[in-house]
N, C-alpha and C positions, 0 to 999 in steps of 0.2 A: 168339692166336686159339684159340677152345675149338671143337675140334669133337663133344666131349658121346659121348653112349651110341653110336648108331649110326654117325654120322657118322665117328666116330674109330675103328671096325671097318670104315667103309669106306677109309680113309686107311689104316690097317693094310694092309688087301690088299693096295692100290697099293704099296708098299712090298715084300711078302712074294714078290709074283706080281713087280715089278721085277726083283727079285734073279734070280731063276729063268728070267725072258725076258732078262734081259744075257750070260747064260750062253750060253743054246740060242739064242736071236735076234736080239740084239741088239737088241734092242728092247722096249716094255712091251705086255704084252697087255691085249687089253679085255675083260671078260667078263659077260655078261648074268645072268637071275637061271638058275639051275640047275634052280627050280621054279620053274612058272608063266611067265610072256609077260608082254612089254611089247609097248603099241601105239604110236607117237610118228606125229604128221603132224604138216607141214606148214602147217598152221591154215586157215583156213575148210573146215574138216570137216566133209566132206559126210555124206550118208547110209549109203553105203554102209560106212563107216567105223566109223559107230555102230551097225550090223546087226552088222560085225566084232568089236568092243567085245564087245556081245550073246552073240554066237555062242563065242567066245572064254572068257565069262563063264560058260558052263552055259549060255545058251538059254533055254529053259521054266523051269528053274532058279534061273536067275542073279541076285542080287543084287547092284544097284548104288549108289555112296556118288560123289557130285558131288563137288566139291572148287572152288568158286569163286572163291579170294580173290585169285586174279589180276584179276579184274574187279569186284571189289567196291572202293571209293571212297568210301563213303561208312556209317557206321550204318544197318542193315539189318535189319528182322526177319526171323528165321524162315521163318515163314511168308511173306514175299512172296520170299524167296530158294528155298523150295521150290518154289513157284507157277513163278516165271522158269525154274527148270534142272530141274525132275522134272513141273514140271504139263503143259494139254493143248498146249500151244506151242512145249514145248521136244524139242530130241530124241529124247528118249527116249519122248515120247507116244507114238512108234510103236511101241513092246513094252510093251504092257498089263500081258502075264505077269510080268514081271519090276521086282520093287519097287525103287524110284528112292529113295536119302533124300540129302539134302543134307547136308555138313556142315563150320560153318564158325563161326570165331573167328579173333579174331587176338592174341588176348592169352595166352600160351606156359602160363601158368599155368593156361588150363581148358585148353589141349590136354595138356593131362600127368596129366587127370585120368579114371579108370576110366568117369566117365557119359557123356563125351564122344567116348569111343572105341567104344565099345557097339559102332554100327552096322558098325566095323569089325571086329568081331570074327566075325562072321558073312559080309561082302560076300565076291563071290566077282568082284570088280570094280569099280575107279576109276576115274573120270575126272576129269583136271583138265582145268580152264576156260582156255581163251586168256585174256591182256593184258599184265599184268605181272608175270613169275618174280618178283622180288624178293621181290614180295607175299607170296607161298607161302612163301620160303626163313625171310622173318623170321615168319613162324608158325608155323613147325612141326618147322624144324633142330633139333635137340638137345631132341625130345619122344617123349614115349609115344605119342603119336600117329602121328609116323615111323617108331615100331618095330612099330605096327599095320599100317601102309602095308605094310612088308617081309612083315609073316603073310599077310596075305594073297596074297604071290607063294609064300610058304614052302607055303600049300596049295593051290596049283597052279592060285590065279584069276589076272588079269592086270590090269594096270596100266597107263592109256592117257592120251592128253592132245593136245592141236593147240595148234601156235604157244607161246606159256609156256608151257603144260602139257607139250609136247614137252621145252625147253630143260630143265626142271626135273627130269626122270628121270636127265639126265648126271650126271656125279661132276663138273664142272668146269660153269660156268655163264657163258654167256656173254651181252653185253647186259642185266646185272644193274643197271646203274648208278640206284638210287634218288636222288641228290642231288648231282650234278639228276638229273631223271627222264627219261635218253635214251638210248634203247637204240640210238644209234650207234655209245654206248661197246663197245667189245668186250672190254675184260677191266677191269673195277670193283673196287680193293679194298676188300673186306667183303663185294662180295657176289658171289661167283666158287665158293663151293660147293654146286653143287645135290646133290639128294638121294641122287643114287649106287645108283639100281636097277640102271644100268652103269659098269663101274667102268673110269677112263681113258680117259672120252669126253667130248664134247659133243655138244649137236645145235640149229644152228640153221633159221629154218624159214623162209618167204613169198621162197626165195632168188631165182627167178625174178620175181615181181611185184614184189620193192622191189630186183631187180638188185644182192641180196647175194653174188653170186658170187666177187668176191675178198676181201670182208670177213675171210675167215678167214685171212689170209696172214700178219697180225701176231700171231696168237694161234697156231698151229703155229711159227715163230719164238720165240716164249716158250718156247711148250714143247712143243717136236720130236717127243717121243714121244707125245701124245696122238694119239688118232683122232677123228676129226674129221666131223661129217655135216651138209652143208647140205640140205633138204627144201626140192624143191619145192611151191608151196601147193597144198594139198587132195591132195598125194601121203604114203602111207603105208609105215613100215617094220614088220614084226614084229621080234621079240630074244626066244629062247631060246637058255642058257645060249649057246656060242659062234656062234649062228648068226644073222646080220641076214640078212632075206627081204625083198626089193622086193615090197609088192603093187602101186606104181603110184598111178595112170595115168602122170605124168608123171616126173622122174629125181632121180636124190639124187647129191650132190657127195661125193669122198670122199677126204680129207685124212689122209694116210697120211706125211706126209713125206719123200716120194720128189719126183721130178720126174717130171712126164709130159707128154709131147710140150711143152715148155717151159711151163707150168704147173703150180700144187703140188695138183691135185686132177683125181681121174678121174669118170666119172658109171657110175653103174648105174641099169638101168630092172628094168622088171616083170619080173618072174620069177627075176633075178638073185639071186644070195646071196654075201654076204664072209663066210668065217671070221677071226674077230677077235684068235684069237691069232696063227696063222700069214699073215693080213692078205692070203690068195689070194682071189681075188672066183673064183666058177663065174658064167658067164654063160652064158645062152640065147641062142637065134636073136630077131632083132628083122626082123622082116618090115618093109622098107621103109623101113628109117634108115640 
């Protein structure tokens, strides 16, 4: 298996950071980007989400690059992919200020090319589109275009996505399985490495409305030391460098390899935060639960 320029600097870490958490913790840490923020929900992502995005991204500022290919099916122009994810309908028509451009291919040959990366060179914020990870993974793994994804956390914009576009931030990729195309598969060989903005995680998402809840119990089983995040749908996390932040509404599952109260996952709501090397969650007061 080739995992090409960046992918195989994110496979490095895991390896380098291994060494050093078997030591002091027996265990492998996870760790977000050092610059810049990641956004991951849960998928049917609501407004408030893409304000955060926004806000997140510079504001008044901010420049935004779509990323669709999880929901793209089919030959597509341009222009009606701009129209669907940047025009007056989609999301982002709620921030005038801030220029939307889409951009998408699926053939790895224009993503590795400097005309195609343009608009990345400038965004100061991504979003991928819900449907099918896979889609993104075989577009874009082992390109110049992945290594633009990275500049842009490298100066200090963020990185965000609902439902596939979540899963596909993790270094490990679950529900990948293109052939067939069923993501009840939980760990697909070929297609089990997503992009690695955090490294020695997954995240899967819609856990409460399609009652994913134990799905991840064969995939920590695999492999013990991963960390682990099921999303509530339309619930979101932040990720700088070691810090996961609940913003909510609803709670994230969180697959640590421990046992708790006989179970292999605990839940954090809003306001909570886990630090990801030392894998201590700080919780807040929840009024009413």
């Amino acid at each position: 298996m080739s995992f090409g320029w960046m992918s195989g600097m994110v496979r490095l870490s895991f390896v380098c950071s291994g060494l050093m958490a078997s030591a002091a913790l027996g265990q492998v840490p996870s760790h977000g980007p050092a610059k810049g923020s990641l956004l991951v929900t849960g998928g049917a992502t609501e407004a408030r989400d893409y304000q955060r995005l926004v806000e997140m991204a510079g504001g008044a500022k901010a420049k935004i690059v779509v990323i669709p290919n999880a929901s793209v099916t089919k030959p597509t122009e341009q222009a009606v992919l701009q129209e669907e994810y940047c025009g007056a309908k989609s999301p982002f028509a709620a921030f005038p200020g801030a220029p939307c451009t889409v951009l998408y291919t699926n053939d790895k040959a224009v993503a590795n090319t400097a005309a195609f990366v343009a608009p990345l060179k400038t965004a100061t914020g991504v979003w991928f589109v819900g449907g099918r990870h896979w889609r993104i993974a075989d577009a874009y793994l082992d390109t110049l275009t992945l290594k633009e994804f990275f500049g842009v956390l490298e100066r200090g914009g963020v990185v965000g996505g609902g439902s596939a576009g979540a899963t596909i931030q993790g270094s490990y990729m679950v529900r990948g399985s293109a052939v067939p195309d069923d993501n009840t598969i939980m760990m697909a060989p070929g297609h089990e490495i997503g992009f690695g903005f955090m490294t020695n995680v997954t995240f899967d998402q819609h856990v409460d409305v399609r009652h994913r809840e134990n799905d991840m119990a064969v995939v920590i089983k695999a492999h013990p030391d991963l960390l682990c995040f099921g999303l509530d749908q339309a619930t979101s996390i932040t990720v700088h460098g070691d810090t996961v932040t609940v913003n909510g509404p609803k709670r994230v599952a969180v697959w640590d390899g421990k046992d708790h109260d006989g179970k292999g996952y605990y839940h954090l709501r809003t306001g909570d935060k886990l630090n990801t090397v030392t894998r201590v969650a700080t919780v807040v007061a929840h009024p009413g639960e």
